[in-house]
Backbone as XML, in Angstrom:
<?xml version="1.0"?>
<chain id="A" units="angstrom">
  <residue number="1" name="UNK">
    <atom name="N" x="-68.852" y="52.844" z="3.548"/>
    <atom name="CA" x="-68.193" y="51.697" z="2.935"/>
    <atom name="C" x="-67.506" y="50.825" z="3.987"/>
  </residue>
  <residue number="2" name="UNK">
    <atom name="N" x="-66.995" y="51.612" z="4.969"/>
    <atom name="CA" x="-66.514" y="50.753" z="6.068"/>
    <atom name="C" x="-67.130" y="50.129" z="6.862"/>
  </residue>
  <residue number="3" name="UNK">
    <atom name="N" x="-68.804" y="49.677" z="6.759"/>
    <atom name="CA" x="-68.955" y="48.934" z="7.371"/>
    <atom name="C" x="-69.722" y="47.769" z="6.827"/>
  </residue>
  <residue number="4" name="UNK">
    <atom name="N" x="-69.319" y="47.507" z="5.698"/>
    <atom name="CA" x="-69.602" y="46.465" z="4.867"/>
    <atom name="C" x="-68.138" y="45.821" z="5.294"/>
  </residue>
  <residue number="5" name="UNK">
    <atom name="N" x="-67.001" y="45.857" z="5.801"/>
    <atom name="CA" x="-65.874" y="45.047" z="6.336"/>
    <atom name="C" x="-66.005" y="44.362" z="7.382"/>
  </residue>
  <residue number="6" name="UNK">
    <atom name="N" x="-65.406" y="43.224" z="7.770"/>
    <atom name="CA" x="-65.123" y="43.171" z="9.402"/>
    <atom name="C" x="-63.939" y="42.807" z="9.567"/>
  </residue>
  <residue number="7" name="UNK">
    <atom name="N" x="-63.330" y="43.474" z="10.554"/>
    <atom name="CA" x="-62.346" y="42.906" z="11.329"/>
    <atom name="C" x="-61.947" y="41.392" z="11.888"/>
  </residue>
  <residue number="8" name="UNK">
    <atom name="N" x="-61.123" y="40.950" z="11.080"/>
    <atom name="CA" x="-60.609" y="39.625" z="11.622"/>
    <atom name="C" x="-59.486" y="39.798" z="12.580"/>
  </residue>
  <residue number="9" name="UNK">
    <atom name="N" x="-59.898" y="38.409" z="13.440"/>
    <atom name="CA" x="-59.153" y="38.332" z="14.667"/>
    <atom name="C" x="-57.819" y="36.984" z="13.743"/>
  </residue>
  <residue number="10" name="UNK">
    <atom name="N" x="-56.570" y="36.938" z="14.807"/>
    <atom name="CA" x="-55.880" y="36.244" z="14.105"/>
    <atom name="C" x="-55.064" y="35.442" z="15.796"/>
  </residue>
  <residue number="11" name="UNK">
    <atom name="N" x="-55.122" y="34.272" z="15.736"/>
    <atom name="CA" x="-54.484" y="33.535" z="16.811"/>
    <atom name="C" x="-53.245" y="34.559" z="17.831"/>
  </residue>
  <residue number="12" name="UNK">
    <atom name="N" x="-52.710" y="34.980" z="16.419"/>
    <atom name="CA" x="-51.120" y="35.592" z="17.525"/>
    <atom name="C" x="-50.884" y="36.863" z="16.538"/>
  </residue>
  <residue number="13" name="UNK">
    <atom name="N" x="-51.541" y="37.652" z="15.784"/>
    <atom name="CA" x="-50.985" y="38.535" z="15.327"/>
    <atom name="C" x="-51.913" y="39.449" z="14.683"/>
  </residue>
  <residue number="14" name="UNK">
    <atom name="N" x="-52.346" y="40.770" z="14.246"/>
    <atom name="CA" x="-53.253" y="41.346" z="13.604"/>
    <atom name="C" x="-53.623" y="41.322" z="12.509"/>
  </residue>
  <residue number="15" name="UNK">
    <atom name="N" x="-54.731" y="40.983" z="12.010"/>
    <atom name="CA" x="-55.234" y="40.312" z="10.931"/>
    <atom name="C" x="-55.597" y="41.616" z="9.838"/>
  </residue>
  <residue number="16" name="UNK">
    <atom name="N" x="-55.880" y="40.814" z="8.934"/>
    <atom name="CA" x="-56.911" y="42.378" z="7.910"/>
    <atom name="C" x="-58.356" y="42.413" z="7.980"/>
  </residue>
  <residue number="17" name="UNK">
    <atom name="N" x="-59.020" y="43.492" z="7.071"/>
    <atom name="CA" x="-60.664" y="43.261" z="7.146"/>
    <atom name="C" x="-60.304" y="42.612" z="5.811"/>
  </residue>
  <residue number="18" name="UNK">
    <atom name="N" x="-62.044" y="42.029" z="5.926"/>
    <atom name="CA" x="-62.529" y="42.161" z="4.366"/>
    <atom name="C" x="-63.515" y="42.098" z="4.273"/>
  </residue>
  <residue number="19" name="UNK">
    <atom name="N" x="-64.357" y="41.935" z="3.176"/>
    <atom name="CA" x="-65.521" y="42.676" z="2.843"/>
    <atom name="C" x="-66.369" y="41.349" z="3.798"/>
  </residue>
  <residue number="20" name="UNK">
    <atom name="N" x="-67.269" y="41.855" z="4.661"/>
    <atom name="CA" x="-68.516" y="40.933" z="5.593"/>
    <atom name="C" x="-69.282" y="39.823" z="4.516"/>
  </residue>
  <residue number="21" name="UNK">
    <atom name="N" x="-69.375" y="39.907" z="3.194"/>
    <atom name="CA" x="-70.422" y="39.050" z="2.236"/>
    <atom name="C" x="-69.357" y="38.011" z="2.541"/>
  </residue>
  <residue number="22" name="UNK">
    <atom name="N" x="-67.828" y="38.252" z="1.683"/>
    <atom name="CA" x="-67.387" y="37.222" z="1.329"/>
    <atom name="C" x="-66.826" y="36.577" z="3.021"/>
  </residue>
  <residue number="23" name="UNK">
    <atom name="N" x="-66.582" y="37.213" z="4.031"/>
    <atom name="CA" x="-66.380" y="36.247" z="5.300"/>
    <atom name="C" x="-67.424" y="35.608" z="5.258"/>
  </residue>
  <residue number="24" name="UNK">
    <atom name="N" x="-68.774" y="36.052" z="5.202"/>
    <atom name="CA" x="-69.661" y="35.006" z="5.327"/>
    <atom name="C" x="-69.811" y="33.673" z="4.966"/>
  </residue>
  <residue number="25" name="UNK">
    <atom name="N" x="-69.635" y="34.293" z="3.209"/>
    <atom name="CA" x="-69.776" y="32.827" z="2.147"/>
    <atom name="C" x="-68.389" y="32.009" z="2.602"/>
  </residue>
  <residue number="26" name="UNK">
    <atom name="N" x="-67.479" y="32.450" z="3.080"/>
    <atom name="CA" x="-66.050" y="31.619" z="3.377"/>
    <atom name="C" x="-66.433" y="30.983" z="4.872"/>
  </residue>
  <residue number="27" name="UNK">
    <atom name="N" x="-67.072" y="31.788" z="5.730"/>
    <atom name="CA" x="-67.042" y="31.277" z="7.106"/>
    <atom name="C" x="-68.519" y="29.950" z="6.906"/>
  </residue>
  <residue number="28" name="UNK">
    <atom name="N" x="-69.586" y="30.027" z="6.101"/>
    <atom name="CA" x="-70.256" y="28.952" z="6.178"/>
    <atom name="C" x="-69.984" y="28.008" z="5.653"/>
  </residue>
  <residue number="29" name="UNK">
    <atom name="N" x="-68.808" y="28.204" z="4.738"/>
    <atom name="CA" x="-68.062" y="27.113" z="3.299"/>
    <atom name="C" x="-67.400" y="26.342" z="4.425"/>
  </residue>
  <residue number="30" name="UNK">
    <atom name="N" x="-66.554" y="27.218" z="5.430"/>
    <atom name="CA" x="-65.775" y="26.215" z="5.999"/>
    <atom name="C" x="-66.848" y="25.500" z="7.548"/>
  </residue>
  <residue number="31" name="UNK">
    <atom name="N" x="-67.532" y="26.131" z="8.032"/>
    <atom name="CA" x="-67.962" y="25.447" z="8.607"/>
    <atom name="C" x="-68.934" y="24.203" z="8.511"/>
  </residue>
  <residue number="32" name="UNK">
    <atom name="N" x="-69.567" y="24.132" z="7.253"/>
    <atom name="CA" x="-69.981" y="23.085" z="6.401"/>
    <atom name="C" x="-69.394" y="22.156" z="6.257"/>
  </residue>
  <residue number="33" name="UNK">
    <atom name="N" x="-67.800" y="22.289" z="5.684"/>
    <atom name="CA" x="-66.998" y="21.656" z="5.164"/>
    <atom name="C" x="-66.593" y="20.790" z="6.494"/>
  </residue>
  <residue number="34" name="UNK">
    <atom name="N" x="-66.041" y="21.399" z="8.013"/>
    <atom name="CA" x="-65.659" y="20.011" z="8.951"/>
    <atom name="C" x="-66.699" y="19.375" z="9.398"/>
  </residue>
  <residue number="35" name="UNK">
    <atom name="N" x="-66.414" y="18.203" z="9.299"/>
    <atom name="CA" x="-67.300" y="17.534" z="9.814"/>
    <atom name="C" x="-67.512" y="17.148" z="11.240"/>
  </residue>
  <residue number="36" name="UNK">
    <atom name="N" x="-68.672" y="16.914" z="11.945"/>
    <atom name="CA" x="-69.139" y="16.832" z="12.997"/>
    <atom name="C" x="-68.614" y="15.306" z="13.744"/>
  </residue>
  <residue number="37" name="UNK">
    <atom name="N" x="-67.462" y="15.044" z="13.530"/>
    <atom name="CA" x="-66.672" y="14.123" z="13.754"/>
    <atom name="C" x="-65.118" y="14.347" z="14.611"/>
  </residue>
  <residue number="38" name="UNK">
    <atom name="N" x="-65.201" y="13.973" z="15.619"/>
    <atom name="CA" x="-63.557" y="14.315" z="16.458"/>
    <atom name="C" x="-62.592" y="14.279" z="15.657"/>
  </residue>
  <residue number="39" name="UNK">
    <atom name="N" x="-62.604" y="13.674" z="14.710"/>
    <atom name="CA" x="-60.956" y="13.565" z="13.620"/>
    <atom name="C" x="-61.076" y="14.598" z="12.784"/>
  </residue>
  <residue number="40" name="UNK">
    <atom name="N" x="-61.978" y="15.219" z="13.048"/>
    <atom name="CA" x="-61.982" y="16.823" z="12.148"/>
    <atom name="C" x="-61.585" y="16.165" z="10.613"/>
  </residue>
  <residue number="41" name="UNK">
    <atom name="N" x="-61.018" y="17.094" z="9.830"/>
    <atom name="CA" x="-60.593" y="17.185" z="8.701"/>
    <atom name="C" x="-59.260" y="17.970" z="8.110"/>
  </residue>
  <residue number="42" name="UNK">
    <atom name="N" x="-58.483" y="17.347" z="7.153"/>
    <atom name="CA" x="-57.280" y="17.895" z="7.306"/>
    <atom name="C" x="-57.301" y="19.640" z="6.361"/>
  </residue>
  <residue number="43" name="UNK">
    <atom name="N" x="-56.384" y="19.989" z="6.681"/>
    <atom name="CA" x="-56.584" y="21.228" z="6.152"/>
    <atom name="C" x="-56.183" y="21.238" z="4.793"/>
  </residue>
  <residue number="44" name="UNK">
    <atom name="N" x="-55.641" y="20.674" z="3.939"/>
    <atom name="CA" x="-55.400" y="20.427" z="2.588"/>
    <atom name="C" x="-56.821" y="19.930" z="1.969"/>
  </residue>
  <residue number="45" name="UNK">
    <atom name="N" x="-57.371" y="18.785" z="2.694"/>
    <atom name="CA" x="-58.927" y="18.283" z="2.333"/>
    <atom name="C" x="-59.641" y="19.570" z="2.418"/>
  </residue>
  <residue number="46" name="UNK">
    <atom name="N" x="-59.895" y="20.575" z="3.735"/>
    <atom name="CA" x="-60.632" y="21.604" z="3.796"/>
    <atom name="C" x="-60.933" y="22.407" z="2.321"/>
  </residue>
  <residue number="47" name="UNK">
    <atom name="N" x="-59.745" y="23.199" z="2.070"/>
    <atom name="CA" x="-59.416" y="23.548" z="0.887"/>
    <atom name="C" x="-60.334" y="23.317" z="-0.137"/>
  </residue>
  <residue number="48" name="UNK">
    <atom name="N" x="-60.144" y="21.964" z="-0.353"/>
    <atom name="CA" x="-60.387" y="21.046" z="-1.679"/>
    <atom name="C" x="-62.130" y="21.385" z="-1.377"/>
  </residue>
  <residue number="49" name="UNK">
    <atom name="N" x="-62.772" y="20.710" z="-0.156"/>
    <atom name="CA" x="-63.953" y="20.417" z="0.396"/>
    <atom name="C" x="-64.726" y="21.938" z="-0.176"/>
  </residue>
  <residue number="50" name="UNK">
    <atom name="N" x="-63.853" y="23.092" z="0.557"/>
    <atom name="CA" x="-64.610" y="24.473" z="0.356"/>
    <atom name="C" x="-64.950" y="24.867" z="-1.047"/>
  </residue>
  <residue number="51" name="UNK">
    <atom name="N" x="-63.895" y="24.802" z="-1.555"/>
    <atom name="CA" x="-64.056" y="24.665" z="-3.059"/>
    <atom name="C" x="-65.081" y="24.086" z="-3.775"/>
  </residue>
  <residue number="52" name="UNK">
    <atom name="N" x="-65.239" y="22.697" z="-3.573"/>
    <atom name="CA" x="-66.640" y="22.111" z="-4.050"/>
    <atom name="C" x="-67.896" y="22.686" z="-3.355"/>
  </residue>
  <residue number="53" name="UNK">
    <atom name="N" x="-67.927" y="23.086" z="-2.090"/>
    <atom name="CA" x="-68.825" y="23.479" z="-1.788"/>
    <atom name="C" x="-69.447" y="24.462" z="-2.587"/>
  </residue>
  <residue number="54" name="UNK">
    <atom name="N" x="-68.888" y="25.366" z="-2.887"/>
    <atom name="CA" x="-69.158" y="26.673" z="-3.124"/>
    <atom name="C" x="-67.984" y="26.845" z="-4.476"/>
  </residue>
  <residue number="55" name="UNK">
    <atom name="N" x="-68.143" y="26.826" z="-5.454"/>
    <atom name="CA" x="-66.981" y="27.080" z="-6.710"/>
    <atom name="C" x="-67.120" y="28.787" z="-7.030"/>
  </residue>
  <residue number="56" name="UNK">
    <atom name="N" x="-67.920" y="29.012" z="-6.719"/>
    <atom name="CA" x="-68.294" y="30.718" z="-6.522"/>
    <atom name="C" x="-67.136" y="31.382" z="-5.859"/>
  </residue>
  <residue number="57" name="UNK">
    <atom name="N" x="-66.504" y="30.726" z="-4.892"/>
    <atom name="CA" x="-65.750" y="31.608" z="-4.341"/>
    <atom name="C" x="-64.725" y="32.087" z="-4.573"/>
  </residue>
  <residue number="58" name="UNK">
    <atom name="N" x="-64.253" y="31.183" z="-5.515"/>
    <atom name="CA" x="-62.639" y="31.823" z="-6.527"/>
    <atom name="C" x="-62.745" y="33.464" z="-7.594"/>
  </residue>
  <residue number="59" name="UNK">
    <atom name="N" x="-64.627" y="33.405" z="-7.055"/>
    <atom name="CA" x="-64.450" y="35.134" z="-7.777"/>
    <atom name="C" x="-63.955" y="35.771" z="-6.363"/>
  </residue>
  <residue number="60" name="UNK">
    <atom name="N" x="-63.920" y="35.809" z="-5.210"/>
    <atom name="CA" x="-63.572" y="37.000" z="-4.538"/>
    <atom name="C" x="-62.213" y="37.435" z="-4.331"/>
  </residue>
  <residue number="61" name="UNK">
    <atom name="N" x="-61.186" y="36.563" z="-4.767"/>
    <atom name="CA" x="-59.460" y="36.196" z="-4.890"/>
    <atom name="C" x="-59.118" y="34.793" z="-4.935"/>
  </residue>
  <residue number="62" name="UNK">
    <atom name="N" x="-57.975" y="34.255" z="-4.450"/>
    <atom name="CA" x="-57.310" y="33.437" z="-3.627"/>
    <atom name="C" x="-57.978" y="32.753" z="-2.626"/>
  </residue>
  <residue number="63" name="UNK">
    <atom name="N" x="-59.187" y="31.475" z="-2.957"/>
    <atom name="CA" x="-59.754" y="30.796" z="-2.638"/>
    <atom name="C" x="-58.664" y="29.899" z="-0.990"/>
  </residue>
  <residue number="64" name="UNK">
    <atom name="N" x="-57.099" y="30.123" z="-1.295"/>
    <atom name="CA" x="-56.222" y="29.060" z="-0.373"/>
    <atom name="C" x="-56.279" y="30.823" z="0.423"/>
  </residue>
  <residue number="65" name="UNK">
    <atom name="N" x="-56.073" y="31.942" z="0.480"/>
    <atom name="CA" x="-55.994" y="33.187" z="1.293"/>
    <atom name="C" x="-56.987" y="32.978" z="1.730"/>
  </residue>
  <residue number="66" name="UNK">
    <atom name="N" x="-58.078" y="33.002" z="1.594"/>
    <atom name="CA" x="-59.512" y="33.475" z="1.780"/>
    <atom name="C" x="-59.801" y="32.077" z="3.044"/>
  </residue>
  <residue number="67" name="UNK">
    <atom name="N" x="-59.605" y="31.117" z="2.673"/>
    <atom name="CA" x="-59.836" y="30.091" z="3.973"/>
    <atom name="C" x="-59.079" y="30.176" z="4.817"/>
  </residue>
  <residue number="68" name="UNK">
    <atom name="N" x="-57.766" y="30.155" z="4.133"/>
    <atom name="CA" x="-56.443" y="30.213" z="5.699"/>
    <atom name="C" x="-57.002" y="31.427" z="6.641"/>
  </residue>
  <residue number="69" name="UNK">
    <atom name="N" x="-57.022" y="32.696" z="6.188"/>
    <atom name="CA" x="-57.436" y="33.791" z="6.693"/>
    <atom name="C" x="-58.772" y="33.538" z="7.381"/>
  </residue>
  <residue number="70" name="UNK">
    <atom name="N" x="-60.076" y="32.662" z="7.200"/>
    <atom name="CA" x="-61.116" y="32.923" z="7.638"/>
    <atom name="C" x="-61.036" y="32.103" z="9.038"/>
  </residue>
  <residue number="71" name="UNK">
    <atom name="N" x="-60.390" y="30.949" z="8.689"/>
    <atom name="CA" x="-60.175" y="29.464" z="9.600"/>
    <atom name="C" x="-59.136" y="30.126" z="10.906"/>
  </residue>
  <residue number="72" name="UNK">
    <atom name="N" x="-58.390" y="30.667" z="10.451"/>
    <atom name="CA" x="-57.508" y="31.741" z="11.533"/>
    <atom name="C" x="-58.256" y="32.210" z="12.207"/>
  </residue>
  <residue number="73" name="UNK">
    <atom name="N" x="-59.275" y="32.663" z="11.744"/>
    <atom name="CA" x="-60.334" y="33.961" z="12.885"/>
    <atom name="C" x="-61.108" y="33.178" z="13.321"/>
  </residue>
  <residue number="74" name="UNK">
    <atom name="N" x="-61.708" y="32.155" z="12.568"/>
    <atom name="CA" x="-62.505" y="31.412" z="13.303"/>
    <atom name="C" x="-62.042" y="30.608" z="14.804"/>
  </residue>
  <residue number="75" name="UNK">
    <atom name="N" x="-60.424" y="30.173" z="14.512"/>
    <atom name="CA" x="-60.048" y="29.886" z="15.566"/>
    <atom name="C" x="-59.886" y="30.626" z="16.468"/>
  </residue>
  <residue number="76" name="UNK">
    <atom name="N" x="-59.269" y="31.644" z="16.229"/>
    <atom name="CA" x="-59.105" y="32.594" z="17.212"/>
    <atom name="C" x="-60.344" y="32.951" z="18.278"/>
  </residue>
  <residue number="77" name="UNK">
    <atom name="N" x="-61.428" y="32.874" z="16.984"/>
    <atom name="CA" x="-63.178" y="33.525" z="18.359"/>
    <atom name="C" x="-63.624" y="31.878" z="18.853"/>
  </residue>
  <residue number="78" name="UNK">
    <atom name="N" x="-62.974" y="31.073" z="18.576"/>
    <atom name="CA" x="-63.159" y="29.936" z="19.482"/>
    <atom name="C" x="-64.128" y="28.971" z="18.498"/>
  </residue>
  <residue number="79" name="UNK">
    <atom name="N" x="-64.428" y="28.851" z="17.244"/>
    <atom name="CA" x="-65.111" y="28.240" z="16.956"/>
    <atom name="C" x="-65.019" y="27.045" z="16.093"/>
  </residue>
  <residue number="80" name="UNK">
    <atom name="N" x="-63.745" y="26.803" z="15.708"/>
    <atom name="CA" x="-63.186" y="25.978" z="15.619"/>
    <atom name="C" x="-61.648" y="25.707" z="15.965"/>
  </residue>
  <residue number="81" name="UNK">
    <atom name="N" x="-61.100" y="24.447" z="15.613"/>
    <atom name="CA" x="-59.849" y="24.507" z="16.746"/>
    <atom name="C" x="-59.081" y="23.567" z="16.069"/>
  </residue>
  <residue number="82" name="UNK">
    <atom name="N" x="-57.670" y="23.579" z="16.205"/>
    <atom name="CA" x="-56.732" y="22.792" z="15.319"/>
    <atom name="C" x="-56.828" y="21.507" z="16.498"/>
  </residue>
  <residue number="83" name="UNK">
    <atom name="N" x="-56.792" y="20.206" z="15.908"/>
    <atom name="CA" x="-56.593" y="18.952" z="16.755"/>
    <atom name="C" x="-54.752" y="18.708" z="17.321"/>
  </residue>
  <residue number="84" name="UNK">
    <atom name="N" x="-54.712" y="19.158" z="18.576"/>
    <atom name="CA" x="-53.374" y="19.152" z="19.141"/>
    <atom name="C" x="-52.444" y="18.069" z="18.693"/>
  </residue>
  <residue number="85" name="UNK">
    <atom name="N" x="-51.120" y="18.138" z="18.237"/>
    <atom name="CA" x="-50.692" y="17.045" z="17.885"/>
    <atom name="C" x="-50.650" y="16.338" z="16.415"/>
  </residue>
  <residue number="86" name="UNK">
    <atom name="N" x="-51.883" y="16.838" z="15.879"/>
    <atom name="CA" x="-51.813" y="15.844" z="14.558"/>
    <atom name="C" x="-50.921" y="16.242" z="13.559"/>
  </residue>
  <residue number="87" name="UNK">
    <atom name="N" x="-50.761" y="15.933" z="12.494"/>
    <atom name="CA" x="-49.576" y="15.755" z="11.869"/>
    <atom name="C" x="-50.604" y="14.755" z="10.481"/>
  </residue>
  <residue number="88" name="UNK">
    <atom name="N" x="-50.717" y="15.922" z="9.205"/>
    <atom name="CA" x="-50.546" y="17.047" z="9.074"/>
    <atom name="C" x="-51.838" y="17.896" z="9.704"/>
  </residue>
  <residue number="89" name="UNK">
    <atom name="N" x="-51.936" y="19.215" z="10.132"/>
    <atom name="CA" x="-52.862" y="20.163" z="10.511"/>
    <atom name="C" x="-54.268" y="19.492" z="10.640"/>
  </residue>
  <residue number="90" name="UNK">
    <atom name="N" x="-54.562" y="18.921" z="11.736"/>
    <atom name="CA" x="-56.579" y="18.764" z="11.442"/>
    <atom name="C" x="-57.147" y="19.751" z="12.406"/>
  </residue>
  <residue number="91" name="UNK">
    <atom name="N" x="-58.550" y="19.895" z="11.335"/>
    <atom name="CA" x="-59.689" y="20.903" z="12.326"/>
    <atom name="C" x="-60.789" y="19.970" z="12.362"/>
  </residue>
  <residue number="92" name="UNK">
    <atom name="N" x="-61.251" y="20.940" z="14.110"/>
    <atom name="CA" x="-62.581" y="20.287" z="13.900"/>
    <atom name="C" x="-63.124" y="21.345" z="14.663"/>
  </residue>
  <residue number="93" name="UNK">
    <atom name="N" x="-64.806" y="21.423" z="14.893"/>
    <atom name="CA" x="-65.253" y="22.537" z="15.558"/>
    <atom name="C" x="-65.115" y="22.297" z="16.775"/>
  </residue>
  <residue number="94" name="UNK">
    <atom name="N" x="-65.348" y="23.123" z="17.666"/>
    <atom name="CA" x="-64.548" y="23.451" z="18.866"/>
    <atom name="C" x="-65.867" y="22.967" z="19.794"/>
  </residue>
</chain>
């Protein structure tokens, strides 16, 4: 059973697992979701964006956990990246 999980990485602190399907469906929701544009996208839009993408995903919990948590790890392994400075929070891929 434990290896249907993975280990998330977290910028500054130790993260949890969770089940590998739903990182997936969360990690392609959000990488779909920024756009291939330097002004990235704000993280409140993200949210909203992932959601439409995929409305499926409010079965696995806490659709606002499930991104904050995925977008964390994603930053952390370098693959996307908060835009320094902005005000409020933008991402874009790295």
């Amino acid at each position: 059973m434990a290896n249907d999980r993975i280990q998330l990485q977290h910028p500054t602190k130790t993260a949890p697992t969770i089940r590998t399907a739903t990182y997936n469906a969360y990690r392609d929701a959000i990488l779909t979701a920024i756009p291939r544009v330097e002004q990235g996208i704000t993280f409140k839009d993200l949210l909203t964006t992932v959601e439409q993408i995929d409305p499926t995903l409010s079965d696995h919990g806490s659709v606002n956990w499930y991104v904050t948590t995925v977008k964390l790890h994603l930053e952390a392994t370098g693959e996307i990246e908060r835009i320094p400075g902005a005000t409020p929070q933008r991402i874009r891929h790295a």
